[in-house]
C-alpha positions as CSV (number, residue, x, y, z in Angstrom):
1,X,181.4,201.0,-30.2
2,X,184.1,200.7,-32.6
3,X,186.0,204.1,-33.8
4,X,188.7,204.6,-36.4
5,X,189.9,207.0,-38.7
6,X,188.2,208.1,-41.5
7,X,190.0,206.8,-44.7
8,X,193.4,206.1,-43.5
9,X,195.3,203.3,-42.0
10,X,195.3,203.8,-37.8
11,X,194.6,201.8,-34.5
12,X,191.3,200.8,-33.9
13,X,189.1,201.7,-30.6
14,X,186.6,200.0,-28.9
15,X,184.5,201.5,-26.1
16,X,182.7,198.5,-23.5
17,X,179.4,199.9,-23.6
18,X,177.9,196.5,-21.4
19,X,174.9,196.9,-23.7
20,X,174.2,200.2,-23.1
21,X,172.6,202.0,-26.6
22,X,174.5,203.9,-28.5
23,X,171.9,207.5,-27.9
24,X,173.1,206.2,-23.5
25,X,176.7,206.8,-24.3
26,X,177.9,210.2,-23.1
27,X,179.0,212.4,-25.5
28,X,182.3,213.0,-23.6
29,X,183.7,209.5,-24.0
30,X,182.7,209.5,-27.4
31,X,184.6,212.4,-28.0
32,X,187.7,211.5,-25.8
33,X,187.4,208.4,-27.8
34,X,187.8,209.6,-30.8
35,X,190.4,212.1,-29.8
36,X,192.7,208.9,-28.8
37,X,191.8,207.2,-31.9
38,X,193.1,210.2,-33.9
39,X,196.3,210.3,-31.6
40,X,197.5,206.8,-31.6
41,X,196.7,206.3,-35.3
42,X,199.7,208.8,-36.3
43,X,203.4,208.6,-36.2
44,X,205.2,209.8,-33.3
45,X,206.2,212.9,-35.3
46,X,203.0,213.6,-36.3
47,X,201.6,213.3,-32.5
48,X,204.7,215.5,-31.1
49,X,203.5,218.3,-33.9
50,X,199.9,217.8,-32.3
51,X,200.9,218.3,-28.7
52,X,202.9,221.4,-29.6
53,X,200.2,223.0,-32.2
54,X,197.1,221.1,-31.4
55,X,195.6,222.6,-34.5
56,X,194.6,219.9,-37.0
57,X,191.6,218.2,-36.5
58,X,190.7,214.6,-38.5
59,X,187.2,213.2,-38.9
60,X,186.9,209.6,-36.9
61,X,184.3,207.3,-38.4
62,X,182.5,204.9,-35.3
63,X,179.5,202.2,-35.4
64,X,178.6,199.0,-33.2
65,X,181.2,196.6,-33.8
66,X,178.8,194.1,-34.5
67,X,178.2,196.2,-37.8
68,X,182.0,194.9,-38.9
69,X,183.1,193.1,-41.7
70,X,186.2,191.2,-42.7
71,X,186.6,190.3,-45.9
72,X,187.9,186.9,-46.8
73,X,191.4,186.3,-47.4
74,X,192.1,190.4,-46.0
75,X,195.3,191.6,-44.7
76,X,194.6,191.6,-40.5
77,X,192.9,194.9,-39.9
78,X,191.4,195.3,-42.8
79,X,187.5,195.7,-42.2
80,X,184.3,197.0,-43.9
81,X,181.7,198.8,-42.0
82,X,178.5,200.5,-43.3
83,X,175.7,202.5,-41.2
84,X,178.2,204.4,-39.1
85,X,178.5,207.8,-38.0
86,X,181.3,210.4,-38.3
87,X,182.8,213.0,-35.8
88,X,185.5,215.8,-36.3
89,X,188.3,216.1,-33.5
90,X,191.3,217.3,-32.4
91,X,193.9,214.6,-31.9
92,X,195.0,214.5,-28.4
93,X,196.9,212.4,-25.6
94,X,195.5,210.8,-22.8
95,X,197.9,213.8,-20.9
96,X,195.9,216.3,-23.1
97,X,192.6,214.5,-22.2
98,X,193.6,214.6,-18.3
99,X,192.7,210.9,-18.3
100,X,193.9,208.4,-16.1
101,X,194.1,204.4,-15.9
102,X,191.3,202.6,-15.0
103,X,191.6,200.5,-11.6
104,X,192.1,197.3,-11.6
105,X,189.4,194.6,-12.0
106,X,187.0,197.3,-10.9
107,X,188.4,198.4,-7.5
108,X,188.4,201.5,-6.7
């Protein structure tokens, strides 16, 4: 699943879902998804006003990434996506998210 925000220049996210369907993916990492997508696509300003306010929320658009498009000759980036969905969040750290790194190649 690829996330990004909603009309504005930011990082993009991808989720691994190993084929899982979209209606499988918990709603959490969706969510804590989107929250990391909204964090990392601002200034560091912007996410140090976040972490002391935590007020503004911004709408993240996500679909299957196999719904992007690149145009020809586009700046990198630069994609086209139709048939997504949208969801309204809170920008947050991974501190604020209480998430930690994944292990390693899968060990525990």
């Amino acid at each position: 699943i690829w996330l990004h925000l909603q009309k504005a220049p930011g990082c993009h996210v991808l989720i691994l879902t190993n084929h899982c369907p979209e209606a499988e993916l918990p709603p959490r990492t969706l969510a804590e998804a989107a929250a990391l997508c909204a964090w990392y696509s601002r200034s560091e300003k912007e996410r140090r006003l976040f972490q002391q306010t935590n007020l503004e929320s911004v709408t993240v658009d996500y679909c299957q990434a196999g719904k992007l498009k690149k145009a020809p000759g586009a700046k990198a980036g630069l994609v086209y996506y139709n048939n997504y969905k949208s969801l309204r969040v809170q920008a947050q750290s991974p501190e604020m998210l209480k998430l930690t790194a994944a292990p390693a190649n899968g060990e525990d």
